[in-house]
C-alpha positions in Angstrom: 20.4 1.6 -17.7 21.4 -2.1 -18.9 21.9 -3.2 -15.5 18.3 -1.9 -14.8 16.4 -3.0 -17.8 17.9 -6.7 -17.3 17.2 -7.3 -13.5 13.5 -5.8 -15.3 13.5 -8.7 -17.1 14.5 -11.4 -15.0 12.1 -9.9 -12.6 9.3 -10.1 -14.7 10.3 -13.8 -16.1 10.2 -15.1 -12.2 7.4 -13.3 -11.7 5.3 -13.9 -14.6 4.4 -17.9 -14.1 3.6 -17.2 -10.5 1.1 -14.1 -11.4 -1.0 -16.5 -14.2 -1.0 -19.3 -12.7 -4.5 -19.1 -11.3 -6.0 -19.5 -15.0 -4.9 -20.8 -18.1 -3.6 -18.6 -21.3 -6.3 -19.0 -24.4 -4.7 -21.1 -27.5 -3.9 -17.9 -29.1 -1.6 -16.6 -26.2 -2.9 -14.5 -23.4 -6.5 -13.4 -24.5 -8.9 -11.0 -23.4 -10.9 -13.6 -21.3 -8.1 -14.7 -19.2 -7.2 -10.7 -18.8 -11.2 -10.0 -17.2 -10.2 -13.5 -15.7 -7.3 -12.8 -13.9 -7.1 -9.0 -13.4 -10.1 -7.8 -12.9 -10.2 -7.6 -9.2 -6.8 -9.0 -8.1 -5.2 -8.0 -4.1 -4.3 -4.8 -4.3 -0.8 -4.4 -4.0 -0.3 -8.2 -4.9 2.3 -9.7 -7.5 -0.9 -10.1 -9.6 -2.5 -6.7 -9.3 1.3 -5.1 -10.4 1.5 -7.9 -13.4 -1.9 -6.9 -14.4 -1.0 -2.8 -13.6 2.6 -3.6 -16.1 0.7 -5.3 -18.6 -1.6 -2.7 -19.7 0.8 0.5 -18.9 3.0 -1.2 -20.8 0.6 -1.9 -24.3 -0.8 1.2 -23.5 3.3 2.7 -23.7 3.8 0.9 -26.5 0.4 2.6 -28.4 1.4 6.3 -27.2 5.3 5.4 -28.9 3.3 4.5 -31.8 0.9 7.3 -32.1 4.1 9.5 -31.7 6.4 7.9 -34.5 3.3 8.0 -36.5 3.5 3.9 -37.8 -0.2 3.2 -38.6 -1.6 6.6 -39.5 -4.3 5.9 -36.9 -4.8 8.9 -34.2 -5.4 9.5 -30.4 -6.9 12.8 -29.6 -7.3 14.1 -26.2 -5.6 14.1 -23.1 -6.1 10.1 -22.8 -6.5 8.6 -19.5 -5.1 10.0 -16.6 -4.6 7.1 -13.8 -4.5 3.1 -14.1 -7.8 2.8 -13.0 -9.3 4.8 -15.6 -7.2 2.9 -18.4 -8.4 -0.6 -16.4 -12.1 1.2 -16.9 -11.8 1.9 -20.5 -10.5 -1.7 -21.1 -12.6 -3.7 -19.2 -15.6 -1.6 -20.8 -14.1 -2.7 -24.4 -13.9 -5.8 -23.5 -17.3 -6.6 -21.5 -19.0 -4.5 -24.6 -17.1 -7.0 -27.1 -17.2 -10.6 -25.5 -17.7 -12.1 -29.0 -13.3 -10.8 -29.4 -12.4 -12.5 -25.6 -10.4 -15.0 -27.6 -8.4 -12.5 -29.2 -4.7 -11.3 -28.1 -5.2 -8.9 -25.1 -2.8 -6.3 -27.0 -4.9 -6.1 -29.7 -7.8 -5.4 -27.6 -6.4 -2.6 -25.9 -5.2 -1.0 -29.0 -8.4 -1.0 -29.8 -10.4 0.1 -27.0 -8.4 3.3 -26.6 -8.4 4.2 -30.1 -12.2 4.3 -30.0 -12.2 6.0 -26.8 -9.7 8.3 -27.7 -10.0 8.7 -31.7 -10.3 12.3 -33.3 
């Protein structure tokens, strides 16, 4: 498992430049805008499209391990989305719906968007 989760990371640190380097991160680290910039239509099956793919499974792994210790008292109620493309929807939707936030951490902004579409 250690093996695993460090060639993970080494991965994703030689990865990473080469998948954002088509636009520049906001001041504030890697906003909303240069999300919708750089992941709303990348190559399928390009570095970019499975950077973009990680980057939201991941925040959205990190919400459900939330929701399930319980941390911030905030709920999610339903069945909650069932493919990436659905949770790329339901982001993109938040975010096109919000532009006035694009300057805002990405992570934040997901947090948000599936909390309102899938609050109780």
């Amino acid at each position: 498992m250690g093996r695993m989760l460090g060639a993970i990371v080494i991965l994703t640190a030689i990865m990473l430049p080469s998948a954002v380097s088509a636009y520049e991160p906001g001041k504030n680290g890697f906003s909303g805008m240069d999300f919708l910039q750089g992941c709303a239509n990348p190559p399928v099956g390009s570095s970019l499209d499975g950077w973009c793919k990680g980057f939201v499974l991941g925040v959205v792994a990190g919400v459900a391990s939330e929701h399930q210790m319980n941390v911030s008292g905030k709920k999610l109620c339903g069945s909650g989305p069932s493919s990436y493309e659905q949770i790329q929807l339901i982001l993109q939707k938040y975010l096109n719906d919000h532009p006035e936030r694009l300057n805002e951490q990405v992570s934040t902004l997901v947090l948000e968007a599936f909390l309102r579409a899938y609050s109780c």
